[in-house]
N, C-alpha and C positions, 0 to 999 in steps of 0.2 A: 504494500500500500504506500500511494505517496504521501507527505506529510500536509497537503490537502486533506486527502482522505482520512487519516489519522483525526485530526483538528473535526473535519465534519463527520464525525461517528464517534466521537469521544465526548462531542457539547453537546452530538440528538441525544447521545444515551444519557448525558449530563441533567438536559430538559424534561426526559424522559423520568430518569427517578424523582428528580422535583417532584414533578407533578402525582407520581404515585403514589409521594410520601404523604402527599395532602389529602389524597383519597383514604391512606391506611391508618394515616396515625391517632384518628379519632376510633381507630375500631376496639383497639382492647382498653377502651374506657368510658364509651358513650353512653353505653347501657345503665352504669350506675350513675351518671351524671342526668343524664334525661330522664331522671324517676323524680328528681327534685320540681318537674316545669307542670304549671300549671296542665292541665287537660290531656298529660302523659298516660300512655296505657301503655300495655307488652305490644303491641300492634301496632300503634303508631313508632314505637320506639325501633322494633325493626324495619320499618316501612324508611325512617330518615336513616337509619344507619346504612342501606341497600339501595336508597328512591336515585345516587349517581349509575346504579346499574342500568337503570330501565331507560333512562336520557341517553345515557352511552351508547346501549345498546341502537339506539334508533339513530341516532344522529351523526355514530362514527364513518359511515359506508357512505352515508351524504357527504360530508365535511371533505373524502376522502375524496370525490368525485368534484366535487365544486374544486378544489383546492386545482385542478387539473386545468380550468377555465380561468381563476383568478389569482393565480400564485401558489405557490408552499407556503413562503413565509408569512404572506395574509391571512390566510386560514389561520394557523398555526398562532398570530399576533391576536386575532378574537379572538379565538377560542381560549385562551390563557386569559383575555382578558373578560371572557367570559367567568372563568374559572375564579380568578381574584373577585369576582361582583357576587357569584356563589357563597363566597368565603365570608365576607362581607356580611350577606342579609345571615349567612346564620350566628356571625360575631355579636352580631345587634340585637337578635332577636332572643325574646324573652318567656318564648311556648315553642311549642312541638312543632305545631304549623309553620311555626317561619325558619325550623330548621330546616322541615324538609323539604321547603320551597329553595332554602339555598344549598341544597345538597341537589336537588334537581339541577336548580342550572348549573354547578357544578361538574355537573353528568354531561350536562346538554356543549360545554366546552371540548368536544370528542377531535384532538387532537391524535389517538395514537394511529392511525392510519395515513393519517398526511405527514406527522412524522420519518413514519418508515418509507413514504412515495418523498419523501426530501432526501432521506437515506439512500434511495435508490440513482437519484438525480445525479448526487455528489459521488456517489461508489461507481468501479470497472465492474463489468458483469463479474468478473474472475473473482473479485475482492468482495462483492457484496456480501456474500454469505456472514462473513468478517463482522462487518456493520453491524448484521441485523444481529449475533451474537452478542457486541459489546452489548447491542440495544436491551437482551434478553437478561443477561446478567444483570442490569442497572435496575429492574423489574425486585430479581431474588434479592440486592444489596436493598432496594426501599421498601421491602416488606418486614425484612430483618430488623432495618435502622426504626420503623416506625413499631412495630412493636416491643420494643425497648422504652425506646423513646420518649414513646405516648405517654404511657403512667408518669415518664418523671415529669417530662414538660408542663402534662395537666395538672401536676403537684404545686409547680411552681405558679403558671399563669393560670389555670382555672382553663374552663371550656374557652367559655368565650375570646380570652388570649390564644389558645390555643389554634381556633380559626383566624385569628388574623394573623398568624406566623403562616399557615397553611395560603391564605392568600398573598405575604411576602413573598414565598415559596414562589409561586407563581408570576409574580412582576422579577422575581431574580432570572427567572426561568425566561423572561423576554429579553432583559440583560444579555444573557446566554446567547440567544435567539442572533440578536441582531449586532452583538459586538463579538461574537466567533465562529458563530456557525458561515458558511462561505453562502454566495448565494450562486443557485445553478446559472450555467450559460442557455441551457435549454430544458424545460421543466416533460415531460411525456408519459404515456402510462405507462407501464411496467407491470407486464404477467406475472413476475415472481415476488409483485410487495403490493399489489393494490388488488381489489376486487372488482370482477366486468359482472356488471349484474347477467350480462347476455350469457353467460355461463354456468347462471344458478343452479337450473335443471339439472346439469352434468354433476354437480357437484352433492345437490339433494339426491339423484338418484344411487349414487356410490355409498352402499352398504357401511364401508368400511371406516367411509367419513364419519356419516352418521352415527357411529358408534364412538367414536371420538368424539365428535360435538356431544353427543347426549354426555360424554366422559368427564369434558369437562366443563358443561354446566351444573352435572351433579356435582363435582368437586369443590368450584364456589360456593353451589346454595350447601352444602355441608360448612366451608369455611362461616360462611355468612349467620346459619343459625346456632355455630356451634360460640360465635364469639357476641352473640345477641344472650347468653346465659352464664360464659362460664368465666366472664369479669364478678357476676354475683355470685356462684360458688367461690372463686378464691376471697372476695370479701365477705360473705355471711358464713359460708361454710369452713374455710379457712384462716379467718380472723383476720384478715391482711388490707390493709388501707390501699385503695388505688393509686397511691404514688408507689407501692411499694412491690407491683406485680412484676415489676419486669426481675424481680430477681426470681419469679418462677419462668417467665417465658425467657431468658437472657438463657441459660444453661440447658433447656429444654431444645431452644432450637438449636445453639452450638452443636448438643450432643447428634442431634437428627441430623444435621448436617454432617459429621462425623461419619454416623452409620450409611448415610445417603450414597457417597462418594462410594466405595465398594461395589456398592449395587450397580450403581450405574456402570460402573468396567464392568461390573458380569454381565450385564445388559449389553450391552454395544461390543467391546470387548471381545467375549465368550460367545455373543448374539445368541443370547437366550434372554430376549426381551421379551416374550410375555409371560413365561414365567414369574420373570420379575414386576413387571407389569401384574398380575394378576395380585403376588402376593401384596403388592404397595396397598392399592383396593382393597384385601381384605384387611388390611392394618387398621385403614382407617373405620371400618366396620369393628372390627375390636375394640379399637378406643373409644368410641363411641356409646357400645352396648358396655364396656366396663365405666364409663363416665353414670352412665344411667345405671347403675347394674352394683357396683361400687361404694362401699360405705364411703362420702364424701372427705375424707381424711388424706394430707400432704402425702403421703407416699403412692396413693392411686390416685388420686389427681395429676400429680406431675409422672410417675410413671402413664398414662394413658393419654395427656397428653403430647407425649417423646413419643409415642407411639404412632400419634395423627399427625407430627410435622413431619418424624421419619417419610408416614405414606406421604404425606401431603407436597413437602419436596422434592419426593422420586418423580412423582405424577407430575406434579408442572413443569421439573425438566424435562420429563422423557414426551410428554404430551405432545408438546410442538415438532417434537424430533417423528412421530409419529405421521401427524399429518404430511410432515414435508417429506417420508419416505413413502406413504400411498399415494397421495396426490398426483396425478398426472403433470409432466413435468410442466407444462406450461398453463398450469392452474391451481399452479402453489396458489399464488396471491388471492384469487378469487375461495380458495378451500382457508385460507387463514383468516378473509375477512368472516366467511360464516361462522369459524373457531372461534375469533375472538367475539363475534357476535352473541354467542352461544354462553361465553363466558360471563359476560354481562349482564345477561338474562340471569341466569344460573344465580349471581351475586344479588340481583336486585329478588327471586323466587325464594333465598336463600330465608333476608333478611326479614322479609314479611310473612311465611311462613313460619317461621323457627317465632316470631312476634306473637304471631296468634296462636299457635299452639302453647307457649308461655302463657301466655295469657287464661288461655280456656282450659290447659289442664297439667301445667307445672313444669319446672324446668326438666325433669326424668324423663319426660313423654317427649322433650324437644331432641334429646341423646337420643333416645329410641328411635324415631322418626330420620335422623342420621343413621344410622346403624340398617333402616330398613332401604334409605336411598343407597347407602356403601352395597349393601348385598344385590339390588337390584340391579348396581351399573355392571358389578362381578359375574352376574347371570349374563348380562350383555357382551361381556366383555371376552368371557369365554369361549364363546364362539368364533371369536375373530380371526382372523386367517393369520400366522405367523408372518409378520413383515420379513418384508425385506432388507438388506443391509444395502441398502443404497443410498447415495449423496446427490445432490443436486448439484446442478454446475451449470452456467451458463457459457458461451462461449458467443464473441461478437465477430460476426463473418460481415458486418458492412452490407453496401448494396447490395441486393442476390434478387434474381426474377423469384416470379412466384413458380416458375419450371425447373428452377435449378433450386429451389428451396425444398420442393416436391422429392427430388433425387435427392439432395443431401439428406432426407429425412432417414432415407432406407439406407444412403451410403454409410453413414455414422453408426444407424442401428445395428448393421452387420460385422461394428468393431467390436474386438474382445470386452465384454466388460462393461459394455454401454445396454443397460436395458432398456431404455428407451430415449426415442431423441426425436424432437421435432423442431424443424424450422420454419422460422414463420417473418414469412419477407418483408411485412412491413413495419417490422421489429429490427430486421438484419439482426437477430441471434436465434442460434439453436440450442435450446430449452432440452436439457438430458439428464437421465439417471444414470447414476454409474456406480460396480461395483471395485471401487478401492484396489482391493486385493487381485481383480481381475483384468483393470485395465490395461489395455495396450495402449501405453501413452504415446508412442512413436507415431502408431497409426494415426492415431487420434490429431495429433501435429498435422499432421501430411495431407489429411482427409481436412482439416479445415484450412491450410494453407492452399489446398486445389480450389474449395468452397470457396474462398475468398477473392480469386483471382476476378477481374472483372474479364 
């Protein structure tokens, strides 16, 4: 990568955890703080913790598509600046209603698809994968940092301080934006980071997607309703003031991240990824039915939560790696905007579920209710056809007819180690899966140096 590309994938992912951290960091402490507001219930209370899911979910795949007509970094400059206006009405506001009116537009600020089509802009097909990694990893560091975080932050400022660092967050995050990120010479769509709605169908009818999408929407609304109850077990159940949680989630996730890393080489590695795969799922089914199941006491608390980061880490790395080894090669971007669509959803089903079941019949029955979605995605899950170990790669062959993109399609296919390869002319790249271990990277050279020739 050149030191271009470095700079512009090191401030998106920069932007990127910002703005994450201001969706997380209110999660493992809102619940006992919004029991204080006038006109609170268990139901409204998860409906503002989740209501940025339901905006996101709708608005990202727009945001991503307008962004194509009007800029990247226009989109990208609202929508943060959306995002700080979110933060805002719920700093001010003094009921439930005006939280989750600013947790809404909060949502409705759906930068992370135009993001990664800025990402795409600034990266060589060869190097993107690159990007959208750092991008991935700034994800795992702002979920880590905000649940730490959260409990001491809200110790010291209270809620309300609390969202208007979340909306600093945010205007830092335009800083970012506009004094390091580069701005492209040519902005275009991109198969492998944005979504064509004209390819939805392809993507709804692939089994294998769908089992992924349902995968990880269950996994958020699991995240979503497991942390709308279990701020109030560690403080009623466990005695423990909410400044003072992150010294259960601080060593709970270190350890899971510990156990994580193993898995994952036996996973990719050893490619015996559904087994592992399968077993992450049922973890989080265990911790759950032991959360519910469990006399409420420090040593099964925090064992069973080490248990649900364990799963819940493996899954969101291995998740993405998933889609992007079924996925047809030139419908990554369109199969990730449904992923991430799906996840959102998931987060906002999560939050107002896990509410109302609190609500109408205890925090046990909300563990349970996890435990019954963990086993059903496991049933789903099961069935799914062993992936492939394949990588994606894009390769840019420049001008090419739509007759010699036809031929390069089948010429590529037929190298060692290429399982599938499509070119598509008015992209000038061909769009391939490849298997590592298998490639014939000579041929490969030579077949796109002939490709390329005008």
């Amino acid at each position: 990568m050149t030191s271009t590309e470095w700079r512009a994938s090191l401030s998106l992912a920069g932007i990127y955890m910002l703005r994450m951290m201001g969706l997380f960091l209110i999660l493992p402490v809102f619940s006992l703080y919004a029991r204080q507001l006038p006109d609170a219930t268990p139901f409204l209370i998860g409906l503002a913790i989740s209501m940025y899911g339901l905006t996101q979910a709708v608005c990202q795949i727009p945001f991503g598509l307008w962004s194509d007509r009007v800029g990247r970094k226009s989109v990208i400059t609202i929508g943060l600046i959306l995002f700080a206006a979110g933060s805002a009405v719920a700093a001010v506001s003094d009921s439930i209603y005006g939280i989750i009116a600013g947790r809404a537009i909060q949502g409705a600020g759906a930068i992370a698809a135009v993001v990664m089509a800025l990402a795409a802009d600034l990266t060589r097909e060869e190097h993107r994968t690159k990007a959208m990694a750092l991008i991935g990893v700034s994800i795992g560091i702002s979920f880590a940092l905000s649940m730490v975080a959260g409990p001491v932050l809200s110790g010291w400022v209270g809620m309300g301080g609390l969202f208007w660092l979340i909306g600093g967050l945010a205007l830092l995050s335009l800083v970012v934006l506009h004094v390091f990120v580069p701005t492209p010479v040519v902005s275009r769509f991109h198969r492998d980071a944005q979504a064509n709605p004209a390819q939805f169908g392809v993507v709804f009818a692939d089994r294998e997607l769908l089992r992924l999408d349902f995968g990880i929407l269950a996994l958020h609304l699991i995240l979503m309703a497991l942390f709308v109850v279990t701020p109030v077990v560690l403080r009623d159940a466990l005695h423990m003031e909410s400044a003072s949680h992150w010294q259960v989630y601080l060593p709970v996730f270190v350890g899971s991240i510990f156990t994580m890393v193993p898995l994952v080489i036996v996973a990719e590695k050893h490619r015996r990824m559904k087994p592992v795969f399968l077993a992450a799922i049922a973890l989080l089914a265990i911790a759950a039915a032991g959360l519910a199941l469990l006399p409420p006491e420090t040593v099964a608390v925090v064992g069973c939560l080490y248990l649900f980061f364990t799963g819940f880490n493996l899954l969101e790395a291995t998740l993405p790696s998933l889609v992007s080894k079924i996925a047809p090669a030139h419908l990554k971007g369109t199969a990730m905007g449904v992923y991430s669509t799906s996840q959102f959803l998931g987060a906002f089903f999560g939050g107002t579920g896990g509410g109302w079941i609190y609500g109408r019949f205890g925090i046990e029955y909300v563990y349970l209710a996890c435990a019954a979605v963990a086993l059903s995605w496991l049933l789903v899950a099961a069935f799914m056809r062993p992936p492939r170990h394949l990588r994606s790669r894009l390769v840019h062959l420049g001008d090419i007819s739509p007759e010699r993109a036809a031929a390069g399609s089948a010429k590529l296919g037929a190298i060692a180690g290429v399982a599938e390869a499509v070119v598509v002319a008015e992209d000038g790249v061909a769009y391939l899966k490849v298997d590592g271990d298998k490639l014939d990277e000579d041929a490969l050279q030579a077949a796109v140096v002939e490709l390329s020739k005008i």
